[in-house]
N, C-alpha and C positions, 0 to 999 in steps of 0.2 A: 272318239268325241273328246273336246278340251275342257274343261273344266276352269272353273274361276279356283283360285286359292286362298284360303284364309286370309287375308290380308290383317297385319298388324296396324296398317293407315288407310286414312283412306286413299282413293283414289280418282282423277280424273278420269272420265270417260267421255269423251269424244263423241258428238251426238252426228250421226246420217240420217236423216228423213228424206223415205223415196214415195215417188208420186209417177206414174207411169215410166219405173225403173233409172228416173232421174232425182239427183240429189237436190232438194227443194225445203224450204220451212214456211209453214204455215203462221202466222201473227197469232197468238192464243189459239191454236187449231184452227182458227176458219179456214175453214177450204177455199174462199173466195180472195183472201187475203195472201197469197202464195210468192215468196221470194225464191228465185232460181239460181243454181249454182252452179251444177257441176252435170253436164249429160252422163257421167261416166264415175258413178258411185264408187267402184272398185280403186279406180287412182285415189279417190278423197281419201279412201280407208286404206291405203299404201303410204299415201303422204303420212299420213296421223300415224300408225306404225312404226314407220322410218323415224318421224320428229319425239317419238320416244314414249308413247303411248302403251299404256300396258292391256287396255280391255276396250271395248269398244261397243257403242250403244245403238242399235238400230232400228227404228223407227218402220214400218209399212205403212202407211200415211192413206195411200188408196184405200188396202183394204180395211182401215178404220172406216174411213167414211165409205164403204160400202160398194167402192169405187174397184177396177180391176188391182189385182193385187201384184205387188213386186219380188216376189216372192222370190223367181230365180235372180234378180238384184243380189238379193239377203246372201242365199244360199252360193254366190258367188264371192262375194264378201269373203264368208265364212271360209271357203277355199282355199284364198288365194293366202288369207293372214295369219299371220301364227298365234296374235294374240286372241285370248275368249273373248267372245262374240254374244251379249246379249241381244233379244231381238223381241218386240212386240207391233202390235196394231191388226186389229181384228181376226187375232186367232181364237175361234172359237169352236174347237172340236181338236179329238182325239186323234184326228190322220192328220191335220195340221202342225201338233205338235210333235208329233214322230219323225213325219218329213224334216223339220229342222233340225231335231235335235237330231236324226241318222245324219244330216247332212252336214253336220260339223258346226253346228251353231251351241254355244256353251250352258245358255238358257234361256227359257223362254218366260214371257212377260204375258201375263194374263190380266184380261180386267172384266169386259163384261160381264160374260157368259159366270167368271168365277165368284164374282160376287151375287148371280141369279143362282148358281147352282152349286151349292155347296158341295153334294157327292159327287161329279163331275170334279171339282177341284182336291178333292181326296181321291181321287182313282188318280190324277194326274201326278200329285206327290208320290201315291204309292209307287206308281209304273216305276215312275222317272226318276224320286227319289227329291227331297228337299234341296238341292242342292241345282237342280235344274230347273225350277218352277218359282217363279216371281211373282208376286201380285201387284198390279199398280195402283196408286190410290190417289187420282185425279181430281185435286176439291180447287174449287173458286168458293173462296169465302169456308162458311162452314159445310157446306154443298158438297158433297160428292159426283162425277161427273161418268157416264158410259157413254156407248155406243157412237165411238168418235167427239166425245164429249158434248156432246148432240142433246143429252136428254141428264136430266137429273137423278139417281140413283135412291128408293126412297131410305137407306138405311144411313144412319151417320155414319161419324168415320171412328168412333169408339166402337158401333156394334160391328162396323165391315174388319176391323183388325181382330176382333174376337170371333169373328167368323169365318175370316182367311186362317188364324193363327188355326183355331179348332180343327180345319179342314189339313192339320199337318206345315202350310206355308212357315217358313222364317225368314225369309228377302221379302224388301218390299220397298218398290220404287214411290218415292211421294214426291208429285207435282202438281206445283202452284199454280191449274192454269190461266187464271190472268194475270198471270208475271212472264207465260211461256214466250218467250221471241222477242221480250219487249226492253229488254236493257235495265227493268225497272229494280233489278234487286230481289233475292229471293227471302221464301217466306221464312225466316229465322226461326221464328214464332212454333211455326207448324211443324218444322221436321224436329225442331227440339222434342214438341209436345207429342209427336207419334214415336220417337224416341222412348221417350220416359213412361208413354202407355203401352209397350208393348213390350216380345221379347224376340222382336226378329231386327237382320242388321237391316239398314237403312239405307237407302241413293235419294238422296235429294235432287232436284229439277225446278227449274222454272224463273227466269228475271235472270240469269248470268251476265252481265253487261262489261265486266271489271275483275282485274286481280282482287280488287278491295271486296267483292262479292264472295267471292271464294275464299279468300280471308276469313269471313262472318259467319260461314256455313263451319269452315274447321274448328272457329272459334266456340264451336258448341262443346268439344271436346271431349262427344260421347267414342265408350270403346266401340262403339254397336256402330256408329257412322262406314258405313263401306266405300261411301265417295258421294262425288257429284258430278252429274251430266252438265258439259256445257257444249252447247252449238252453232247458234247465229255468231256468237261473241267471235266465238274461233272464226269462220267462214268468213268475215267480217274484217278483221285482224285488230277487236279490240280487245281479245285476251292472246298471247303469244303461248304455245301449248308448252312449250319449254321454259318459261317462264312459271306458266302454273305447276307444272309438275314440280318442279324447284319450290314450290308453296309445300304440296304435300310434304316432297323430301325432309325439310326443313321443320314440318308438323311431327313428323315419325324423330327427328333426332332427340 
């Protein structure tokens, strides 16, 4: 299995969302709102590879919303690339995440189920160890978001990082999502302030529209920042991924 490595910067991550094993974004998750890209997931995450890519972010889109899941997508993914392979969207059980994480996928990304079930999310650190288990933390506004961001979460996002941290977690993805797909800018605000409340590294998500976005997110200039997902932007061709990576390099000198 590959592992992520300490990183001294952050980094780009390169965002796939699949939706019956094709590469697709949803507008803020709606399901109904769905932009199509690519039949063929595996070339996307070759290209981003090859264009100089060091980790890679991968979405199950279906299985969030409850929909059939893309699972061997993922696990194909994971395969073919050499770089670690982050992966979430309605994984919620124990043979789920085994399946990925045997299957060469670097870590998995957790959200509902871990923030209902606290000892469930500590038996999964324990197994698999901090270093493969991610929490996500999905707010519009001050809101917390699950179950394909469907329904409202009733804990804040003070008490769920105190609840994730407690449960052993130290990664944790935080996405803005109504900024997700929208070019609009991500939340500055929010990843700073889940930064400086907690003691796990961070991946920021959500609004990447711009070099000048990605710019604002490094500009935090926490050591704890791990990176930032960007997606539509790339897909799109309003962020050039060699161009951004050249952001981080340029952050680390």
């Amino acid at each position: 299995m590959r592992s992520f490595p300490q990183w001294d910067s952050p980094r780009i991550f390169p965002a796939i969302d699949l939706r019956d094993g094709r590469c697709v974004r949803c507008i803020q998750g709606d399901p109904n709102a769905e932009l199509h890209y690519d039949e063929d997931p595996v070339k996307v995450a070759k290209r981003w590879e090859e264009e100089g890519a060091s980790c890679l972010h991968v979405v199950d889109l279906g299985a969030a919303f409850g929909e059939a899941s893309s699972v061997d997508a993922v696990l194909a993914i994971a395969s073919v690339v050499k770089v670690p392979v982050q992966t979430g969207g309605g994984i919620r059980d124990e043979e789920r995440i085994a399946a990925l994480l045997d299957g060469g996928v670097a870590r998995v990304i957790l959200g509902t189920r871990a923030l209902a079930d606290s000892p469930f999310l500590a038996r999964a650190v324990q197994r698999h160890g901090d270093g493969s288990i991610m929490v996500s933390l999905d707010c519009k506004g001050e809101r917390l978001k699950v179950s394909g961001w469907g329904a409202d979460c009733p804990l804040g996002i003070q008490e769920a990082i105190q609840l994730v941290e407690g449960a052993g977690v130290r990664r944790l993805l935080v996405t803005a999502t109504d900024r997700d797909g929208t070019f609009a800018g991500p939340r500055v605000d929010l990843v700073r302030r889940i930064l400086e409340g907690s003691r796990s590294r961070v991946v920021a998500a959500g609004g990447i529209g711009s070099l000048e976005h990605i710019q604002s997110v490094l500009a935090v200039g926490h050591p704890r920042l791990e990176g930032i997902v960007v997606g539509r932007a790339l897909h799109e061709g309003k962020v050039v991924l060699g161009e951004a990576l050249k952001l981080t390099r340029e952050k680390s000198s």
